[in-house]
PDB file of N, CA, C and O in Angstrom:
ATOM      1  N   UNK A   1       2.468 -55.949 -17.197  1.00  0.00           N
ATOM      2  CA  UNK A   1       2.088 -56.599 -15.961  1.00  0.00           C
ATOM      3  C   UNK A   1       0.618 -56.989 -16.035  1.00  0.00           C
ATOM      4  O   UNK A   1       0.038 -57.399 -17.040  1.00  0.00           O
ATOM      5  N   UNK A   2       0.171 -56.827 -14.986  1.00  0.00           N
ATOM      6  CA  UNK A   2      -1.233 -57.593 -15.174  1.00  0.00           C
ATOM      7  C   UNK A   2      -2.392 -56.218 -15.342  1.00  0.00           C
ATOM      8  O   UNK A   2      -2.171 -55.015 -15.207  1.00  0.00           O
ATOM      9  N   UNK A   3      -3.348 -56.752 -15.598  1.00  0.00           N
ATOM     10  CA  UNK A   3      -4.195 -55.805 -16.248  1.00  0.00           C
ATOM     11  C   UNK A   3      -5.120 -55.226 -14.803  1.00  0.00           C
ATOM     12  O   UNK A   3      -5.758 -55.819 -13.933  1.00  0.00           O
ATOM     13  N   UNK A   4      -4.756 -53.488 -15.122  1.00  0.00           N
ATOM     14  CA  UNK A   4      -5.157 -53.010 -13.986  1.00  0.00           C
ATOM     15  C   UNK A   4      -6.347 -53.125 -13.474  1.00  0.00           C
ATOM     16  O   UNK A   4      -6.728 -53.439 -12.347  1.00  0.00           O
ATOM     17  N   UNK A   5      -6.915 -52.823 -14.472  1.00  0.00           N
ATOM     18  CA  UNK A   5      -8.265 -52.895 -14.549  1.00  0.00           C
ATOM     19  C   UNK A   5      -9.036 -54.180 -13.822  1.00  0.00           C
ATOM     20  O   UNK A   5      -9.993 -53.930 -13.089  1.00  0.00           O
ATOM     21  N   UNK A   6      -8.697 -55.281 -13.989  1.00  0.00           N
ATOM     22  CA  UNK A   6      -8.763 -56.144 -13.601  1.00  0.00           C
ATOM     23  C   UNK A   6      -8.967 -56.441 -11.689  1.00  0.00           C
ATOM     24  O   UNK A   6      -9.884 -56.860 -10.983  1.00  0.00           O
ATOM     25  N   UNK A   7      -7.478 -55.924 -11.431  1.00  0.00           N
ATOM     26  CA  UNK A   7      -7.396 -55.505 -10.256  1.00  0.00           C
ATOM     27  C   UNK A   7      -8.607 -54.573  -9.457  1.00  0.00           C
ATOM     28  O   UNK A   7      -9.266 -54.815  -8.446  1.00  0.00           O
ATOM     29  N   UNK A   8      -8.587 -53.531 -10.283  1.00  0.00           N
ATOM     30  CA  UNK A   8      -9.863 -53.179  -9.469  1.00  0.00           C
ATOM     31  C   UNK A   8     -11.079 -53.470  -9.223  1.00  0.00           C
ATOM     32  O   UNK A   8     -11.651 -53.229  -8.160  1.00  0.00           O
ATOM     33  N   UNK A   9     -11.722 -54.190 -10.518  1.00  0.00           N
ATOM     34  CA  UNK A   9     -12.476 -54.904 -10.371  1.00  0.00           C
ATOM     35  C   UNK A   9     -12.600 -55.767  -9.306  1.00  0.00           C
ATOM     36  O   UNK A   9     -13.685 -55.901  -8.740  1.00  0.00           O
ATOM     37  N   UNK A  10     -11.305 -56.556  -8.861  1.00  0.00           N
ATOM     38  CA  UNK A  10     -11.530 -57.787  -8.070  1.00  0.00           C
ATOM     39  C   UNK A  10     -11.354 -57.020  -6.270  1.00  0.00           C
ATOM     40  O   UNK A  10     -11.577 -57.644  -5.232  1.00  0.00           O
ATOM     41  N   UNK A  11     -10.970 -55.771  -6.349  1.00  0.00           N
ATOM     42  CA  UNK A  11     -10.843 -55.216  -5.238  1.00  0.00           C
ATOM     43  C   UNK A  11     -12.440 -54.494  -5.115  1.00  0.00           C
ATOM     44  O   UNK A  11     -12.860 -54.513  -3.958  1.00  0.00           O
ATOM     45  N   UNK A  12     -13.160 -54.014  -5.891  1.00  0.00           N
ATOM     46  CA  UNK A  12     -14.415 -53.721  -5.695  1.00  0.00           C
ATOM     47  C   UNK A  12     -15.561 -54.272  -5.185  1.00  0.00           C
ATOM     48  O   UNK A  12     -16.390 -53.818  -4.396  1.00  0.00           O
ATOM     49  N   UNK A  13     -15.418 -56.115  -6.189  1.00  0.00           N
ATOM     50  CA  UNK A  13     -15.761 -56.890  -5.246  1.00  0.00           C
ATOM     51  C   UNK A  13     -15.713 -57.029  -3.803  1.00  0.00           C
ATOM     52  O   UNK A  13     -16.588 -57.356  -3.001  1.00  0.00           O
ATOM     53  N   UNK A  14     -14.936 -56.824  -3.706  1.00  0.00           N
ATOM     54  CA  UNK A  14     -14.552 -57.548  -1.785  1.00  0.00           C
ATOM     55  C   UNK A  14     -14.869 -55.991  -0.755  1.00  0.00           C
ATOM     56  O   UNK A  14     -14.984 -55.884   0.466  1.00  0.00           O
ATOM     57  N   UNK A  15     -14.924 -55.148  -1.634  1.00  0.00           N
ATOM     58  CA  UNK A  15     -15.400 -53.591  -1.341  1.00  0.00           C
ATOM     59  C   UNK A  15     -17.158 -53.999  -0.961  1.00  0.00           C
ATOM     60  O   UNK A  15     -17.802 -54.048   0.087  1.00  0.00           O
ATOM     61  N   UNK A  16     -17.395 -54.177  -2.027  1.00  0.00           N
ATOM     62  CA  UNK A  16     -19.234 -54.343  -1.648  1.00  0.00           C
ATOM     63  C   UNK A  16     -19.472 -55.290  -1.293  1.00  0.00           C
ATOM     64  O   UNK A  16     -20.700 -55.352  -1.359  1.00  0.00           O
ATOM     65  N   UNK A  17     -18.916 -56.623  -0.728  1.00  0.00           N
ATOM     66  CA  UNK A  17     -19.025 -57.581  -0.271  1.00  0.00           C
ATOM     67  C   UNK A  17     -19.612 -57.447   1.587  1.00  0.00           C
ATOM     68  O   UNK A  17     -20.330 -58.131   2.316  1.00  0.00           O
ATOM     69  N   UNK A  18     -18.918 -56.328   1.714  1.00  0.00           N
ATOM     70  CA  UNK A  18     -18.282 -56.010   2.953  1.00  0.00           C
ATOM     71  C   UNK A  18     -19.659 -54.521   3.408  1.00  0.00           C
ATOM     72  O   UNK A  18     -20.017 -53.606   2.666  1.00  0.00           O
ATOM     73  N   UNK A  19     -20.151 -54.840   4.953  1.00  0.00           N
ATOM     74  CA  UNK A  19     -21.772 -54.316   5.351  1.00  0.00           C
ATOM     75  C   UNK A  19     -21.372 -52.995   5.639  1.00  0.00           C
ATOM     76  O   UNK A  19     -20.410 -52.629   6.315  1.00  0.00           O
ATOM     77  N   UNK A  20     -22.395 -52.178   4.926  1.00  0.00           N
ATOM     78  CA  UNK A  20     -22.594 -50.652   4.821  1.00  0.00           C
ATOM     79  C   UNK A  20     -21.677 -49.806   5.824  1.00  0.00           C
ATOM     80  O   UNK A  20     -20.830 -49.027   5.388  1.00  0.00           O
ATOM     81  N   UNK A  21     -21.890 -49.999   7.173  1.00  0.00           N
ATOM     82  CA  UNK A  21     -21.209 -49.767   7.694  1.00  0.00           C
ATOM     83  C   UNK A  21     -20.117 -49.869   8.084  1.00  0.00           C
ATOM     84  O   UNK A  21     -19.875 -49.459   9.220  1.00  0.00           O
ATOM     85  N   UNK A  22     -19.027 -50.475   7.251  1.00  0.00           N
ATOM     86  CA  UNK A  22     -17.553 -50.448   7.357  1.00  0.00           C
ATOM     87  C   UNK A  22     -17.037 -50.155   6.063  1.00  0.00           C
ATOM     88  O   UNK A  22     -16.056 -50.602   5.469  1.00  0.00           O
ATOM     89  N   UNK A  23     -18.055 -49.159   5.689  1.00  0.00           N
ATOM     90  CA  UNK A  23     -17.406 -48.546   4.347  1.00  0.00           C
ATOM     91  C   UNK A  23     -15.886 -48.202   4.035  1.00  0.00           C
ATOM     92  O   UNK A  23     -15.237 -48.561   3.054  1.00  0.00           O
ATOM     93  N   UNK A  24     -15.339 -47.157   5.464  1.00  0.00           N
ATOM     94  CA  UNK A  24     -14.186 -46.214   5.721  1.00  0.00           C
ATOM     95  C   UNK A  24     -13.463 -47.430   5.706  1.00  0.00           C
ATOM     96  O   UNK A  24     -12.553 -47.528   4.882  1.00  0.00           O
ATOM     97  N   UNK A  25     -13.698 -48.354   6.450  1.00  0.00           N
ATOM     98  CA  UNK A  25     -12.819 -49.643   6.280  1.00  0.00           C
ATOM     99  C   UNK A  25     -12.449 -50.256   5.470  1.00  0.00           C
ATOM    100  O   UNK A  25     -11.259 -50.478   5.245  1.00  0.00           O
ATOM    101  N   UNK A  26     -13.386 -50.668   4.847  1.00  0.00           N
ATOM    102  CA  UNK A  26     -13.964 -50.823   3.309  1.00  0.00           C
ATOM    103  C   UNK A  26     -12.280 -50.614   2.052  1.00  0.00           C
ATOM    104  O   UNK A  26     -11.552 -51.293   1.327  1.00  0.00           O
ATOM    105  N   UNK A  27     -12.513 -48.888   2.638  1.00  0.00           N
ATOM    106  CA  UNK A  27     -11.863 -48.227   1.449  1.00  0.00           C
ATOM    107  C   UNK A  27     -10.391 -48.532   1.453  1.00  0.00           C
ATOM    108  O   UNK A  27      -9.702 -48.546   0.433  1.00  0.00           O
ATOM    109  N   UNK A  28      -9.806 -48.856   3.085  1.00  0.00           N
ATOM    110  CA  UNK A  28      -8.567 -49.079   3.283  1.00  0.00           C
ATOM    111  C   UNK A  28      -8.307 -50.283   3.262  1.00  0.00           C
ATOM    112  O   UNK A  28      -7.146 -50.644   3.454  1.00  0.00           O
ATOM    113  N   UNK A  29      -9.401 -51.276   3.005  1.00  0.00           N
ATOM    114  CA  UNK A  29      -8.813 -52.483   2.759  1.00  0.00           C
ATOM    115  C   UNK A  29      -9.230 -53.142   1.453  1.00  0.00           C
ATOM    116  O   UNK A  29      -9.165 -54.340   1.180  1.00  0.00           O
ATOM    117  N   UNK A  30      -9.771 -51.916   0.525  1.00  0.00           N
ATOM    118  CA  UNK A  30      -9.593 -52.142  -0.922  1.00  0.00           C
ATOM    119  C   UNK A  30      -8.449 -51.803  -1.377  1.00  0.00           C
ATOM    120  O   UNK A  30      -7.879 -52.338  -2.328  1.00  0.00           O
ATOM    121  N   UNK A  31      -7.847 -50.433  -0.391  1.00  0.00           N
ATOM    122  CA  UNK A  31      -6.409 -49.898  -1.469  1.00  0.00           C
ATOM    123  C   UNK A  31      -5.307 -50.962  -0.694  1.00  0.00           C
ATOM    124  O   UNK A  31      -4.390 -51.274  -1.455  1.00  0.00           O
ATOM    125  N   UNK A  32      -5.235 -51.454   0.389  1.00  0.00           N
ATOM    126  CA  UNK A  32      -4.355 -52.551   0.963  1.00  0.00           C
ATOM    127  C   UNK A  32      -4.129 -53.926  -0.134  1.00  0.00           C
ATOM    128  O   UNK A  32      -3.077 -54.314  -0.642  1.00  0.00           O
ATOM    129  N   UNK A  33      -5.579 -54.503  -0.285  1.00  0.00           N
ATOM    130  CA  UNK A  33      -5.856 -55.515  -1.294  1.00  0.00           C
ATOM    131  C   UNK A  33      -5.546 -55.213  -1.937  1.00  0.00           C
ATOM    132  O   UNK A  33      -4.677 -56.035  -2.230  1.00  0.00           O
ATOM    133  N   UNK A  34      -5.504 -53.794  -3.266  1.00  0.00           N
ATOM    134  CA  UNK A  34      -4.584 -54.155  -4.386  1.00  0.00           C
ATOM    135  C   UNK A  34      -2.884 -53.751  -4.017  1.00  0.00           C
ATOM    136  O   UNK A  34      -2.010 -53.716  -4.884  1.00  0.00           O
ATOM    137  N   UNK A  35      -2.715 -53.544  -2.959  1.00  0.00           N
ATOM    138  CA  UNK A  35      -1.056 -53.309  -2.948  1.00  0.00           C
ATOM    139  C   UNK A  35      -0.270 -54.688  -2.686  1.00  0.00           C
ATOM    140  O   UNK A  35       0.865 -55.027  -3.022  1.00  0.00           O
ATOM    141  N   UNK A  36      -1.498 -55.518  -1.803  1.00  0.00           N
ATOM    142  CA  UNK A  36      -0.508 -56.538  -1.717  1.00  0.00           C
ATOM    143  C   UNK A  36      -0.865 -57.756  -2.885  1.00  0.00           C
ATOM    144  O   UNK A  36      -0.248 -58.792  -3.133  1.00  0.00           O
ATOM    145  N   UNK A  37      -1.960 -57.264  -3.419  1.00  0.00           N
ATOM    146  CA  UNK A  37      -2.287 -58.255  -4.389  1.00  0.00           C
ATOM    147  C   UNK A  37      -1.222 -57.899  -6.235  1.00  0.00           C
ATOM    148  O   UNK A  37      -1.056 -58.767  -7.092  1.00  0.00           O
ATOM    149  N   UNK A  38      -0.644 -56.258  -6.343  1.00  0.00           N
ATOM    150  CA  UNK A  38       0.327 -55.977  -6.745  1.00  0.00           C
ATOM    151  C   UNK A  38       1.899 -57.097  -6.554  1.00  0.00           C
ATOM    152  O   UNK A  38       2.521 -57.929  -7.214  1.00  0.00           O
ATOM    153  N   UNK A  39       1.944 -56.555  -5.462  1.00  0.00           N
ATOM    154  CA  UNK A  39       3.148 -56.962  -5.209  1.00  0.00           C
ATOM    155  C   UNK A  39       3.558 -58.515  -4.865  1.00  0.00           C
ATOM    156  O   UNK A  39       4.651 -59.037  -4.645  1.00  0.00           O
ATOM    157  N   UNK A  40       2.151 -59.057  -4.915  1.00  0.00           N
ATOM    158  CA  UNK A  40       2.356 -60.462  -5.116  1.00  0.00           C
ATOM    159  C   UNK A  40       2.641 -61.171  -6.517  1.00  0.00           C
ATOM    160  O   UNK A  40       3.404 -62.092  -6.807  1.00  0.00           O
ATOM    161  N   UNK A  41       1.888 -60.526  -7.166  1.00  0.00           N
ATOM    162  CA  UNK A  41       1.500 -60.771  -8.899  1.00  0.00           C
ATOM    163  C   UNK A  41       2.933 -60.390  -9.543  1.00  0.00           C
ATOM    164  O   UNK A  41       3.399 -60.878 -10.573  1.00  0.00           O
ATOM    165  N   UNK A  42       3.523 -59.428  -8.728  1.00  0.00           N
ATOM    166  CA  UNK A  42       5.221 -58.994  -9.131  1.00  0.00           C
ATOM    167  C   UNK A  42       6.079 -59.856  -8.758  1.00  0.00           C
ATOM    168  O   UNK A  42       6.755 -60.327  -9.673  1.00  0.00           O
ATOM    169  N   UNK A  43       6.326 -60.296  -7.530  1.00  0.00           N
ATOM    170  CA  UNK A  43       6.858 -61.381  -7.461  1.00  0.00           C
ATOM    171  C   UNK A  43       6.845 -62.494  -8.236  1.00  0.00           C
ATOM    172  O   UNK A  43       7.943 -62.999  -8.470  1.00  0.00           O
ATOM    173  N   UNK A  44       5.592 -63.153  -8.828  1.00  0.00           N
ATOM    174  CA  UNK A  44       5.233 -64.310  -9.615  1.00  0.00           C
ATOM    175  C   UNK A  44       6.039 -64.061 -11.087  1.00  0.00           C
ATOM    176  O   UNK A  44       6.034 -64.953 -11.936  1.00  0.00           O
ATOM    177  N   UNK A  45       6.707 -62.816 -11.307  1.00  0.00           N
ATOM    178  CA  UNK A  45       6.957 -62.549 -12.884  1.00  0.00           C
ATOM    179  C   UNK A  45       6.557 -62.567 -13.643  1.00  0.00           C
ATOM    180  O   UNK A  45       7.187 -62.625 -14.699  1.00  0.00           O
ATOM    181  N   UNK A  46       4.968 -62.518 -13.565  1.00  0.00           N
ATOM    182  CA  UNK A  46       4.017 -62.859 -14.717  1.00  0.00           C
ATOM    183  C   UNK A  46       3.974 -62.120 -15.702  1.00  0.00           C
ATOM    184  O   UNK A  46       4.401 -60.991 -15.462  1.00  0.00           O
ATOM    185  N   UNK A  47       3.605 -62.303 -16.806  1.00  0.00           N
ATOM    186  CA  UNK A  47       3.508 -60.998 -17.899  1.00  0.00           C
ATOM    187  C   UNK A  47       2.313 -60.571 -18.429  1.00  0.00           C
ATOM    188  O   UNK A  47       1.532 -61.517 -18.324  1.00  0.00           O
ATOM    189  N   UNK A  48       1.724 -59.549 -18.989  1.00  0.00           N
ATOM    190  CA  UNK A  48       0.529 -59.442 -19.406  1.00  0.00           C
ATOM    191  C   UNK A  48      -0.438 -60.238 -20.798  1.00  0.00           C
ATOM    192  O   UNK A  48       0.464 -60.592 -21.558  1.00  0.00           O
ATOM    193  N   UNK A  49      -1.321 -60.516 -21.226  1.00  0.00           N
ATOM    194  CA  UNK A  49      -1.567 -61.175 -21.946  1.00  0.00           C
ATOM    195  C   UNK A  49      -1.364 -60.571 -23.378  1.00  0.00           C
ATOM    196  O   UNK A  49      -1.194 -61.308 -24.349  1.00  0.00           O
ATOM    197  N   UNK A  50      -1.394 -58.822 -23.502  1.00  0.00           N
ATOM    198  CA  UNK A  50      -0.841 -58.378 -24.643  1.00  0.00           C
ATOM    199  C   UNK A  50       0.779 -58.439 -24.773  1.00  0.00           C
ATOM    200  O   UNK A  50       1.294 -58.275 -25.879  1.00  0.00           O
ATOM    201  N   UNK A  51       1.669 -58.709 -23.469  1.00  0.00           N
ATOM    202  CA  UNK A  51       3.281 -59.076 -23.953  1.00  0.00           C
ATOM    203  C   UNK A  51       3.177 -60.431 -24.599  1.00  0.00           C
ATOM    204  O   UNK A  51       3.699 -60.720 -25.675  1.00  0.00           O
ATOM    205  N   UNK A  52       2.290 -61.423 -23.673  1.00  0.00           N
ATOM    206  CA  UNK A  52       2.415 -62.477 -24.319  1.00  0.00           C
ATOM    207  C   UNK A  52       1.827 -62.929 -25.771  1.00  0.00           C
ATOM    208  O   UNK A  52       2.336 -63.894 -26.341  1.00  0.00           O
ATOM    209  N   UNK A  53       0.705 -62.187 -26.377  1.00  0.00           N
ATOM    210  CA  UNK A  53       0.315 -62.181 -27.579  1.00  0.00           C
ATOM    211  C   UNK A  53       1.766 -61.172 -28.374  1.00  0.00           C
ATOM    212  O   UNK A  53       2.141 -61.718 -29.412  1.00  0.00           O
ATOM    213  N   UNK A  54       2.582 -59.828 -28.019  1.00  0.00           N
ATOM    214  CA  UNK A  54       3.368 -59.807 -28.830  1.00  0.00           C
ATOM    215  C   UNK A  54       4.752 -60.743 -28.826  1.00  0.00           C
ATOM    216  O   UNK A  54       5.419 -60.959 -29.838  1.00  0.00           O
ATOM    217  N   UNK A  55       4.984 -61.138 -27.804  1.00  0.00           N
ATOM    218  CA  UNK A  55       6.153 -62.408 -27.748  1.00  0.00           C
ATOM    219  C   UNK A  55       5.480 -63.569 -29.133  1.00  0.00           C
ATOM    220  O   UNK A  55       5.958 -63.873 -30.226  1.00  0.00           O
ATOM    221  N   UNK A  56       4.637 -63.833 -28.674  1.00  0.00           N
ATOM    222  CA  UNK A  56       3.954 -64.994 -29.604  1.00  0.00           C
ATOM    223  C   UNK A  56       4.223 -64.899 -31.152  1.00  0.00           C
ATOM    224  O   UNK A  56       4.763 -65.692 -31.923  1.00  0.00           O
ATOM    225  N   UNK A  57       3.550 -63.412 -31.385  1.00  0.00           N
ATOM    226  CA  UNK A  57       3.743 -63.018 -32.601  1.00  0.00           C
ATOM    227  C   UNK A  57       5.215 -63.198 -33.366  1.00  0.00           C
ATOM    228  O   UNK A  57       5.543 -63.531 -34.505  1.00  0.00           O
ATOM    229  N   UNK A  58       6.223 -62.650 -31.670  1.00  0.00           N
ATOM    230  CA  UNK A  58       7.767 -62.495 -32.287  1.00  0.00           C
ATOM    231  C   UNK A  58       8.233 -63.841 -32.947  1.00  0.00           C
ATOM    232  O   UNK A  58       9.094 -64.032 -33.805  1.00  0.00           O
ATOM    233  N   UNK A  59       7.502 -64.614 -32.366  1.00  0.00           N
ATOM    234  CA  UNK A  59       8.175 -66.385 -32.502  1.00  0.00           C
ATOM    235  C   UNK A  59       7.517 -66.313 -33.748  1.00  0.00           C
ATOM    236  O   UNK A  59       8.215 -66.187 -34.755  1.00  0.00           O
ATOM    237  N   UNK A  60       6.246 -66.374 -33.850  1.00  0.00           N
ATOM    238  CA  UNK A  60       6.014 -67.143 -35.236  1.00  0.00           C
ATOM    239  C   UNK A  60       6.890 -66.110 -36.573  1.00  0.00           C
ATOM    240  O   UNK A  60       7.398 -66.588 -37.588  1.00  0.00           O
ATOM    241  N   UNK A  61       6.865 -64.758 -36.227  1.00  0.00           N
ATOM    242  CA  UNK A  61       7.536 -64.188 -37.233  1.00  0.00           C
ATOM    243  C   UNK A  61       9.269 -65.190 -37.527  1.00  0.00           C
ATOM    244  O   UNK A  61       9.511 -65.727 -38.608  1.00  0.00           O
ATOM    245  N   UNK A  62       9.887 -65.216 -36.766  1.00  0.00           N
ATOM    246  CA  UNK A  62      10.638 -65.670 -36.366  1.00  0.00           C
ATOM    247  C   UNK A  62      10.764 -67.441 -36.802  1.00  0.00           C
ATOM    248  O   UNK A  62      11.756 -67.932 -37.340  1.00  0.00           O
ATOM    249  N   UNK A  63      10.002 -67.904 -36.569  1.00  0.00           N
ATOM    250  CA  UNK A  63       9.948 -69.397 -37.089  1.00  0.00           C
ATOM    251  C   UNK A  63      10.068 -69.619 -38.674  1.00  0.00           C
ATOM    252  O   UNK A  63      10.704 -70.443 -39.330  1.00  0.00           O
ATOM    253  N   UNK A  64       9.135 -68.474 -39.070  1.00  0.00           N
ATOM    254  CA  UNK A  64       9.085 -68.194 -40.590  1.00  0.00           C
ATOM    255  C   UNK A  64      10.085 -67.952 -41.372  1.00  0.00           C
ATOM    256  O   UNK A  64      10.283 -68.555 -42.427  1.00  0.00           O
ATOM    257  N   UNK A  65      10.986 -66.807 -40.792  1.00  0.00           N
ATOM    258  CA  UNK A  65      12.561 -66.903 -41.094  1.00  0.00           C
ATOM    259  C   UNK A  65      13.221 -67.399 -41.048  1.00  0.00           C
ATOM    260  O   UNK A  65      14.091 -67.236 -41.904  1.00  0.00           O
ATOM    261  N   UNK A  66      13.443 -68.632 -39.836  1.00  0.00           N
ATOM    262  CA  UNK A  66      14.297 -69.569 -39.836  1.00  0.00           C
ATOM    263  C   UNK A  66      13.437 -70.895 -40.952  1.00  0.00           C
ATOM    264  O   UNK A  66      14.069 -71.924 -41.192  1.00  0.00           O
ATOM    265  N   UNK A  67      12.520 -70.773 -41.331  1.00  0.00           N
ATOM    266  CA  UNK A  67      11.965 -72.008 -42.391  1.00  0.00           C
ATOM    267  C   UNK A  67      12.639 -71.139 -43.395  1.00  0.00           C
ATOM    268  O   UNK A  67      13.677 -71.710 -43.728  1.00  0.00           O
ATOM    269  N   UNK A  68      12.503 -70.006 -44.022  1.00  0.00           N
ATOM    270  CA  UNK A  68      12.914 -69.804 -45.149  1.00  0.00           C
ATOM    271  C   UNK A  68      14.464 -69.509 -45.482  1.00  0.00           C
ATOM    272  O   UNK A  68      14.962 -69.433 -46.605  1.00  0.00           O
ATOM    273  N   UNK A  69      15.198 -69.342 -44.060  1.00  0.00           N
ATOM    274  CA  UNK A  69      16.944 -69.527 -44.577  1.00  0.00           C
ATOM    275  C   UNK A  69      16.628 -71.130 -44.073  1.00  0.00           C
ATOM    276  O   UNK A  69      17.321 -70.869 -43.089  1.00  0.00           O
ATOM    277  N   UNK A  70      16.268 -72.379 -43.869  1.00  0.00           N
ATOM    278  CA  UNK A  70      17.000 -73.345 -44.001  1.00  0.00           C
ATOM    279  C   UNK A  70      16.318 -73.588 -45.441  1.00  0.00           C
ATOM    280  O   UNK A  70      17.314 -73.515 -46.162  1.00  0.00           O
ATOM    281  N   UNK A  71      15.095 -73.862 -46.407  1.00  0.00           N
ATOM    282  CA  UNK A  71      15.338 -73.536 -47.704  1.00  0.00           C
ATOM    283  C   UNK A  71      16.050 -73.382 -48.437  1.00  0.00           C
ATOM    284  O   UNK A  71      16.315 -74.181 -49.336  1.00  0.00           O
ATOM    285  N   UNK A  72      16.857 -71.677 -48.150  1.00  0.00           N
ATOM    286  CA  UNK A  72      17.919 -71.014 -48.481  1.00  0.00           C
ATOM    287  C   UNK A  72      18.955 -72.036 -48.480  1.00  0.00           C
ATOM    288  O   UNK A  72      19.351 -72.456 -49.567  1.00  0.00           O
ATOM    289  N   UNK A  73      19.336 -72.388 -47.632  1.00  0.00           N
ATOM    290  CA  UNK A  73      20.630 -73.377 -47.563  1.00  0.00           C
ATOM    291  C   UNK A  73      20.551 -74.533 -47.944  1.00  0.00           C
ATOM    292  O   UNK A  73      21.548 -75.077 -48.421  1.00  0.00           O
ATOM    293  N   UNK A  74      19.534 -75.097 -47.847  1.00  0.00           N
ATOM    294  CA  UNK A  74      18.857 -76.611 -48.700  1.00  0.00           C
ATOM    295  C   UNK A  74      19.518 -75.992 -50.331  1.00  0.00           C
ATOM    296  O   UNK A  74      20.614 -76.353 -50.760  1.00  0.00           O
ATOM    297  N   UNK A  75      18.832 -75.269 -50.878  1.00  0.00           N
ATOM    298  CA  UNK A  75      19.361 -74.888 -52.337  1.00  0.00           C
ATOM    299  C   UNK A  75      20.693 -74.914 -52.513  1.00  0.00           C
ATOM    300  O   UNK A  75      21.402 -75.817 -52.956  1.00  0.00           O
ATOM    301  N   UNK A  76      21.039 -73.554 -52.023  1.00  0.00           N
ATOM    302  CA  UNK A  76      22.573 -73.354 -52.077  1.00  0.00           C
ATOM    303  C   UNK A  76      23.208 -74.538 -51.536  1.00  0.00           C
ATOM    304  O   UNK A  76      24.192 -74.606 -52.272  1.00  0.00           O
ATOM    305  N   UNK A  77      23.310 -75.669 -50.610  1.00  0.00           N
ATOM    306  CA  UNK A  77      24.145 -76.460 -50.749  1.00  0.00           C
ATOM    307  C   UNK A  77      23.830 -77.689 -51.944  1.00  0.00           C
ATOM    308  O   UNK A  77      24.769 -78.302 -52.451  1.00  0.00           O
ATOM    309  N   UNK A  78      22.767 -77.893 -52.224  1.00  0.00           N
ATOM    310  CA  UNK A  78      22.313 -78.640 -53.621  1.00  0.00           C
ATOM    311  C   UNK A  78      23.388 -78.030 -54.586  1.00  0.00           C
ATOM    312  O   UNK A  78      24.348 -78.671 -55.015  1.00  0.00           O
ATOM    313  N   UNK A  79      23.166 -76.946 -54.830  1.00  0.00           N
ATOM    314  CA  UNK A  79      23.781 -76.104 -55.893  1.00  0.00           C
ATOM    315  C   UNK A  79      25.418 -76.329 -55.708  1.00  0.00           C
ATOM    316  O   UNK A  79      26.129 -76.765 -56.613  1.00  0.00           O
ATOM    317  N   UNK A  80      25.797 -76.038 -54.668  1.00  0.00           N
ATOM    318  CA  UNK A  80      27.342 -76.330 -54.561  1.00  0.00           C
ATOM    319  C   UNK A  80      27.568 -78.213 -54.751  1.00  0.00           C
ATOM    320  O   UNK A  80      28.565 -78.655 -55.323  1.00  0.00           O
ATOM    321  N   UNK A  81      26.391 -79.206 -54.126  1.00  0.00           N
ATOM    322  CA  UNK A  81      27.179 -80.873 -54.310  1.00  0.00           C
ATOM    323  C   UNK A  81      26.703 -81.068 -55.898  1.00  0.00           C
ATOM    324  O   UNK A  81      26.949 -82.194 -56.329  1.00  0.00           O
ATOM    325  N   UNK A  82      25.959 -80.009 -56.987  1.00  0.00           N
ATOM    326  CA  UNK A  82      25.769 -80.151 -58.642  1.00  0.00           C
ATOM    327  C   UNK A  82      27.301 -79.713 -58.622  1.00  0.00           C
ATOM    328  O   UNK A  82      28.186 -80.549 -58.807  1.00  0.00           O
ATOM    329  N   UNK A  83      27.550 -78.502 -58.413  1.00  0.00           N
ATOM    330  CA  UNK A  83      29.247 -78.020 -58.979  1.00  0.00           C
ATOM    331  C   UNK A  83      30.323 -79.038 -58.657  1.00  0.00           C
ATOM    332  O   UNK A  83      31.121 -79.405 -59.520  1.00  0.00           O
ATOM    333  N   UNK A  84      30.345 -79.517 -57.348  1.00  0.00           N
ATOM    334  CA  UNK A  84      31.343 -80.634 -57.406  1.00  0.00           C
ATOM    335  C   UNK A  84      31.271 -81.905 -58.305  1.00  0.00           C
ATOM    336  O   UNK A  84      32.317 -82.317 -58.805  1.00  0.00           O
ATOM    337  N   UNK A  85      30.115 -82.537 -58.534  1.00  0.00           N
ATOM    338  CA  UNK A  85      30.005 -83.298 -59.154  1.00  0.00           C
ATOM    339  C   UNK A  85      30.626 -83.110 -60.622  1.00  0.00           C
ATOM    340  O   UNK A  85      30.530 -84.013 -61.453  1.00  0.00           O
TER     341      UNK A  85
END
């Protein structure tokens, strides 16, 4: 999901944004902000940027294999239209 860390960061912001005296307030509408800022980011289906760097990875591994069986079959059917001939 999304990077927590992140989240708090952007909830800290809006924490010290906010005048000395509505600290207590402050605090409940930092942990509010990340629940609904959670559960928005969940809804969206987003994925994290390390799923999406290992998805990425899966493809190119993946691309690589499918280049080297169509190769594979480039030969072997060469090899089978030499035998008919």
């Amino acid at each position: 999901m999304i990077n927590a860390k992140k989240l708090e960061e952007i909830a800290q912001q809006v924490t010290e944004s906010i005048p000395p005296g509505l600290k207590n307030l402050a605090n409940d509408f930092e942990d509010k902000t990340k629940t609904v800022i959670q559960r928005k980011l969940a809804e969206l289906d987003v994925v994290s940027r390390e799923e999406f760097d290992v998805q990425t990875q899966v493809l190119l591994k993946t691309r690589a294999q499918i280049a080297e069986l169509e190769k594979k079959i480039g030969e072997l059917e060469a090899k089978l239209a030499e035998k008919e001939d």
